[in-house]
C-alpha positions as CSV (number, residue, x, y, z in Angstrom):
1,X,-35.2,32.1,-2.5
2,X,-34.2,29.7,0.1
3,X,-30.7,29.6,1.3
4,X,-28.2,26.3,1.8
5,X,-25.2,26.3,4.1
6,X,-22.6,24.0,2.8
7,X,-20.6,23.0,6.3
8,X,-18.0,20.7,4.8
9,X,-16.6,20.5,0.8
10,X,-18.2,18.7,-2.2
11,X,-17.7,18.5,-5.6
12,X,-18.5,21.4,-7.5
13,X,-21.6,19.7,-9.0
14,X,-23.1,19.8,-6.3
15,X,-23.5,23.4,-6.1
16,X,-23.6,24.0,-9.3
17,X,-26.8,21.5,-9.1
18,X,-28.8,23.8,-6.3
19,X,-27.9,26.7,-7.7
20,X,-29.9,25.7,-11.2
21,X,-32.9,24.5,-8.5
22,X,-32.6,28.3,-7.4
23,X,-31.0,27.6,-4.3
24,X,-27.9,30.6,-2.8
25,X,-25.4,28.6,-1.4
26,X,-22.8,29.8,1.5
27,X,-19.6,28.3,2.7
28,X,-17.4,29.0,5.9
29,X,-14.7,27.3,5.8
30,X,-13.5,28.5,8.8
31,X,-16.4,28.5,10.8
32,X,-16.6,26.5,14.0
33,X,-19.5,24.6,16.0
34,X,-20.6,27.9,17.6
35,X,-20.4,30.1,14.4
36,X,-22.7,27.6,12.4
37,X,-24.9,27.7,15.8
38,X,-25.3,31.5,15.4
39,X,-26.4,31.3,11.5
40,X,-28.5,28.5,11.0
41,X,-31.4,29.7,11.8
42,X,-31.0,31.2,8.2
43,X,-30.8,28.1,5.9
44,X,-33.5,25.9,4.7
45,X,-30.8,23.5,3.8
46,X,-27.3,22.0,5.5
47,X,-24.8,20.0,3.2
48,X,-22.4,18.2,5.3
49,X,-20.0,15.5,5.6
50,X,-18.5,15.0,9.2
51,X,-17.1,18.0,10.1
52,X,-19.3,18.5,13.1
53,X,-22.3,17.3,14.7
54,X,-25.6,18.2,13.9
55,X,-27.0,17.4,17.6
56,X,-29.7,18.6,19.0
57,X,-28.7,22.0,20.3
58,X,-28.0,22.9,16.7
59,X,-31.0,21.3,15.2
60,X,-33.2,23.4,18.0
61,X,-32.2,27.0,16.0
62,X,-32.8,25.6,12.3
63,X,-36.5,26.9,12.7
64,X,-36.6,27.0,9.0
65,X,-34.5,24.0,8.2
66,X,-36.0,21.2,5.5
67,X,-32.7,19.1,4.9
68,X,-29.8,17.5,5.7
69,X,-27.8,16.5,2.8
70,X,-24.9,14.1,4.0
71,X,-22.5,13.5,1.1
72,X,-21.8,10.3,2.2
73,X,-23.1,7.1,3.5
74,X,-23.2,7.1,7.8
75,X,-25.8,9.6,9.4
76,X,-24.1,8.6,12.7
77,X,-23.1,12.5,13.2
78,X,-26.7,13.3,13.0
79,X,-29.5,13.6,15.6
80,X,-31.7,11.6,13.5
81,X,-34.6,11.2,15.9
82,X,-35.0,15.0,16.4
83,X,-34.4,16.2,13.3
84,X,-37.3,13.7,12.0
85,X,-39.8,14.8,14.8
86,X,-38.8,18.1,13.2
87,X,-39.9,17.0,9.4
88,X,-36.3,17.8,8.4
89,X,-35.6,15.0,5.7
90,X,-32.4,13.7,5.9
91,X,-30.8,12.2,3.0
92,X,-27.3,10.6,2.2
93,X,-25.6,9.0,-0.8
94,X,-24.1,5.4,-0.4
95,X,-25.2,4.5,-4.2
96,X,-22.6,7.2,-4.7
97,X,-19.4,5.3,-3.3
98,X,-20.7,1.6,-3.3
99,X,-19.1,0.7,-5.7
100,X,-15.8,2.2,-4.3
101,X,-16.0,0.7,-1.2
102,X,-16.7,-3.0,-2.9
103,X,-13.6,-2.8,-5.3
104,X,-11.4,-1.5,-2.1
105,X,-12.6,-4.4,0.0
106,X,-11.9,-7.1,-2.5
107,X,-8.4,-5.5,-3.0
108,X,-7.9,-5.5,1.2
109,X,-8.8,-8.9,1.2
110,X,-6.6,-10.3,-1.9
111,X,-3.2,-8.3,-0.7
112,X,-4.2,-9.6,2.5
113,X,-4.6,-13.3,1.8
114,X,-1.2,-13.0,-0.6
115,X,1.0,-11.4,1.9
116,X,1.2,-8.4,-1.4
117,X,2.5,-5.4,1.2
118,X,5.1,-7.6,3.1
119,X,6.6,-9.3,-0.2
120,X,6.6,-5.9,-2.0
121,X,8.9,-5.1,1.0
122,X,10.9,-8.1,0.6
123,X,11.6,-8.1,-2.6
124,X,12.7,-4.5,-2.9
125,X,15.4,-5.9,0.2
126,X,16.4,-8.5,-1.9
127,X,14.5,-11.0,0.2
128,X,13.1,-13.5,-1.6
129,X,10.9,-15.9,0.2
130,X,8.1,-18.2,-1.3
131,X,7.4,-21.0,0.6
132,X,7.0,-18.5,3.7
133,X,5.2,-16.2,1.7
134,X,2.4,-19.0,0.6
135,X,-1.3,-17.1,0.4
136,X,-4.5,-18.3,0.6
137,X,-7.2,-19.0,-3.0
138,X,-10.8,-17.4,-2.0
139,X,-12.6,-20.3,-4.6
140,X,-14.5,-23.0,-2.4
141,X,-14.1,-20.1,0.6
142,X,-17.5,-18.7,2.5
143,X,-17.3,-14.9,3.3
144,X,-20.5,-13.7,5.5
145,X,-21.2,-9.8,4.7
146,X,-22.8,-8.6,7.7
147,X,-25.3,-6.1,6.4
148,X,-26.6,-6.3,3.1
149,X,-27.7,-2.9,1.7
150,X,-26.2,-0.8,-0.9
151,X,-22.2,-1.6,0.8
152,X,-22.7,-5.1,0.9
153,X,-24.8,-5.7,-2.4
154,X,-22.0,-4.5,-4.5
155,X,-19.4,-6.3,-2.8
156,X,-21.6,-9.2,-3.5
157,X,-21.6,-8.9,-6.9
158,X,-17.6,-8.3,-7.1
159,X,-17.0,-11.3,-5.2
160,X,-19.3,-13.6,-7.9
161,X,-16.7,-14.8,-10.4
162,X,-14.1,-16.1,-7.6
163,X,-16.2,-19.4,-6.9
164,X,-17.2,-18.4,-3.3
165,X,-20.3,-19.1,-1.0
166,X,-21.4,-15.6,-0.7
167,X,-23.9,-15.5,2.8
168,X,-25.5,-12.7,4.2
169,X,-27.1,-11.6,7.1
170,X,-29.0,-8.3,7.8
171,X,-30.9,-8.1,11.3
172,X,-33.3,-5.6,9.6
173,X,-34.1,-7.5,5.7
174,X,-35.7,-10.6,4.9
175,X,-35.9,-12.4,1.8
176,X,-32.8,-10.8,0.8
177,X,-31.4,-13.6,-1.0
178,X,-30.3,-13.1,-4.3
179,X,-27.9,-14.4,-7.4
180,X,-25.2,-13.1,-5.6
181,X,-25.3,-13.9,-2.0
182,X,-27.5,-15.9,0.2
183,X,-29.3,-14.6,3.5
184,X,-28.2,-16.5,6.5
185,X,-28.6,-16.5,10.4
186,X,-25.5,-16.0,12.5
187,X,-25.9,-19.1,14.0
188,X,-24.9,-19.8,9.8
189,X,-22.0,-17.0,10.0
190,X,-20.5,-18.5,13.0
191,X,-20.2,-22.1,11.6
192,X,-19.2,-21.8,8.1
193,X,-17.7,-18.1,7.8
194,X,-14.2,-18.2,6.2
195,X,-14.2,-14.4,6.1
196,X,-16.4,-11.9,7.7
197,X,-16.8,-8.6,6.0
198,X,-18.8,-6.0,7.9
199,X,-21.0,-3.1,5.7
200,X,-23.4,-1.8,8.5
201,X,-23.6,1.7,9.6
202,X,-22.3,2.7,13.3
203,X,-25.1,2.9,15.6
204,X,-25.8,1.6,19.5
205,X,-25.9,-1.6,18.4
206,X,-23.3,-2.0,16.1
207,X,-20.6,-0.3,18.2
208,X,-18.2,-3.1,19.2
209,X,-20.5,-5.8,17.9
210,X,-17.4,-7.3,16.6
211,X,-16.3,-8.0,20.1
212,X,-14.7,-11.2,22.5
213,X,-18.7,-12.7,22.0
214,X,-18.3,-12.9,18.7
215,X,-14.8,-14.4,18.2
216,X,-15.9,-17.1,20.7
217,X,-19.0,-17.7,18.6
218,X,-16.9,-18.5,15.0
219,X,-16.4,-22.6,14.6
220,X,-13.1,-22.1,12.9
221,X,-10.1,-19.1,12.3
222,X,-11.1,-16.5,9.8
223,X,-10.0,-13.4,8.6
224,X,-11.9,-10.0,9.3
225,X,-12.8,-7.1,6.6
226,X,-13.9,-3.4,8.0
227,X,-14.8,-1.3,5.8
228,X,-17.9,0.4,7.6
229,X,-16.8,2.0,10.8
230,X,-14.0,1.9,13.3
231,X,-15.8,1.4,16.6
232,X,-18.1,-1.6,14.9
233,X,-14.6,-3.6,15.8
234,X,-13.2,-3.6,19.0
235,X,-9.9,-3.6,18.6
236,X,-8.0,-5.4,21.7
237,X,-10.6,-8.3,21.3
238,X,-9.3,-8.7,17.8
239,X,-5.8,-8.3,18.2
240,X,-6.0,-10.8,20.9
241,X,-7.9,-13.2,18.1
242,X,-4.8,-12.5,15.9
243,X,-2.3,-13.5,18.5
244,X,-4.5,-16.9,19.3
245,X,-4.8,-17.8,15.2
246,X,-8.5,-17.3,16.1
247,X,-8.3,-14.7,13.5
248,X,-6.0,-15.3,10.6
249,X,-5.5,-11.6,9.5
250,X,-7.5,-8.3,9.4
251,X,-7.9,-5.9,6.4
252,X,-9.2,-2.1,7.8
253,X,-9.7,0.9,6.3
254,X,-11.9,2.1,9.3
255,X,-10.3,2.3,12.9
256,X,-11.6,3.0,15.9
257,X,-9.7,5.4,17.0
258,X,-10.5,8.3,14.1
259,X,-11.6,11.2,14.9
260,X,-15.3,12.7,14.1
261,X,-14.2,14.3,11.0
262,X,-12.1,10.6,9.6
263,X,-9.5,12.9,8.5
264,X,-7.2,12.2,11.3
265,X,-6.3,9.4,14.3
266,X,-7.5,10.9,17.8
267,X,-3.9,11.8,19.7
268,X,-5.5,10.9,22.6
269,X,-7.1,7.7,21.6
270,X,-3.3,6.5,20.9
271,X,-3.2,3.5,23.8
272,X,-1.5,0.2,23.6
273,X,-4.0,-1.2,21.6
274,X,-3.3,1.1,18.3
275,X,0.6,0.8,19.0
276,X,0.1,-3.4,18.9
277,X,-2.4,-2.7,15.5
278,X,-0.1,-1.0,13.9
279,X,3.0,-3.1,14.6
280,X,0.6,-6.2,12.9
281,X,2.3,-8.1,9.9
282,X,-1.5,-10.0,10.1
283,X,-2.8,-6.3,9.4
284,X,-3.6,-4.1,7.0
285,X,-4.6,-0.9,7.2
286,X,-5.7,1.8,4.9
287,X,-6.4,5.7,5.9
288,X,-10.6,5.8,5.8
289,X,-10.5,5.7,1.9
290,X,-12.7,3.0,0.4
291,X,-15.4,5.2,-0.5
292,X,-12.9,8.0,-1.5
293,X,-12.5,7.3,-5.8
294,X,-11.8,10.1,-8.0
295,X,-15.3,8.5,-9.8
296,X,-17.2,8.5,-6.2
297,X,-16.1,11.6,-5.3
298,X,-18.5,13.1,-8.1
299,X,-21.0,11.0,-8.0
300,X,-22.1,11.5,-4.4
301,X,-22.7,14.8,-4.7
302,X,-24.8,14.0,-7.7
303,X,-26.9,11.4,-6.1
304,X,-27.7,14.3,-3.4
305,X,-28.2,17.0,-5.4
306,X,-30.9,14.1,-7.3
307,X,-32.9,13.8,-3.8
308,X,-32.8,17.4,-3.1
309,X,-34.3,18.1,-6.3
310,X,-36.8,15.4,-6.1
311,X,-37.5,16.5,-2.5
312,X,-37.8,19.9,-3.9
313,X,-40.7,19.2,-6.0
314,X,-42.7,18.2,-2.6
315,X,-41.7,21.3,-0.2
């Protein structure tokens, strides 16, 4: 019977699942990098989330390895080059928290645009201001989604009864358009964008590729949406936009200075630029969470355990 290692938590379905395909499952919970080095030349299959990396010196002693199931959406923590040369099939679940991350976003950007955190404040202080509390409608507004797979898609269709111009751009689709958003070039982003939302995975080119370039490219002040990954923004360059009125305001649920696992901010990554992010009124921040719904939580460990099975039935 062939073995799985499961190196971070899912939900029990998951399990449950492989174990009907006649998979055994193991856990260590405790385990570090070295340990799961030492065993995983046993396992025909890894389930993880972003506990460690699964470089190449790992992937070299998975002689027997035939997947990598990441219960999630980013592969960033994955050698993907080598594990492919290897015929491992790596496979990951953004169907499963889509539709998480699209509801989160268009919350981000509605308490954002309304001021909701500061006048919840307020009000409970018994300040009551309304004229300086003023917000922003999103009808007759252009919001560009940079990257339009499964992330951006169902923000897409979230944003269709507010009135909007929905554009898109996706360096790697064409003829993308579709009832919900149109595909545009960034020369079309730069010019009409009234909010950028980013909903690309981190890779070599999309870390910092919201940078100083780009803010000098937009024709008029925006506001920013991050729901992908931290170090897609680069953080000074927009905190500097902020204090210009280059940028307007920025909703993140991503920062760049988490650490590998997204369960906590690196102590060492703490520098000037965090303390002035933090200390934003024009920002708001949530803890990594958009994809992270009681409802998503279970269904991206079904949409895995649905590719294993279907992968199964090829091995």
């Amino acid at each position: 019977m062939m073995q799985v290692l499961f190196i971070d938590t899912a939900h029990p379905i998951l399990q449950e699942r492989l174990q009907d395909l006649n998979y055994i499952c193991h856990s260590f919970p405790h385990y570090t990098y070295n340990d799961y080095c030492n065993c995983i030349a046993d396992y025909d299959g890894i389930i993880i989330r972003s506990k460690i990396k699964l470089d190449k010196n790992i992937l070299q002693k998975a002689k027997k390895l035939k997947f990598i199931g990441r219960v999630g959406a980013g592969l960033e923590n994955i050698d993907l080059n080598y594990a492919q040369s290897q015929g491992i099939a790596c496979l990951n679940s953004p169907e499963g928290n889509r539709d998480a991350v699209a509801e989160h976003a268009l919350g981000m950007i509605l308490a954002l645009r309304n001021h909701l955190v500061r006048v919840n404040q307020e009000v409970r202080k018994g300040i009551w201001l309304r004229a300086e509390n003023r917000g922003f409608e999103m009808k007759g507004k252009t919001i560009a989604l940079i990257g339009y797979g499964n992330m951006g898609k169902a923000f897409a269709q979230r944003l269709s009864g507010f009135e909007m111009k929905v554009i898109a751009y996706d360096k790697y689709l064409k003829g993308y358009s579709d009832k919900y958003a149109q595909e545009a070039s960034m020369e079309e982003v730069y010019k009409s964008a009234d909010i950028v939302s980013f909903h690309v995975p981190l890779t070599t080119e999309t870390k910092y590729l919201f940078n100083q370039s780009w803010i000098d490219q937009m024709q008029k002040p925006f506001y920013l949406i991050n729901t992908a990954r931290g170090p897609v923004v680069q953080t000074s360059d927009l905190l500097n936009a902020i204090d210009e009125a280059k940028v307007l305001g920025a909703a993140l649920d991503v920062l760049e200075f988490e650490g590998l696992s997204f369960e906590k901010i690196n102590a060492q990554e703490l520098n000037p630029a965090y303390q002035r992010l933090i200390a934003s009124e024009k920002v708001l921040l949530s803890p990594h969470i958009a994809g992270w719904t009681v409802e998503s939580h279970l269904k991206l460990s079904s949409v895995i355990a649905d590719k294993i099975e279907a992968l199964k039935l090829h091995l």
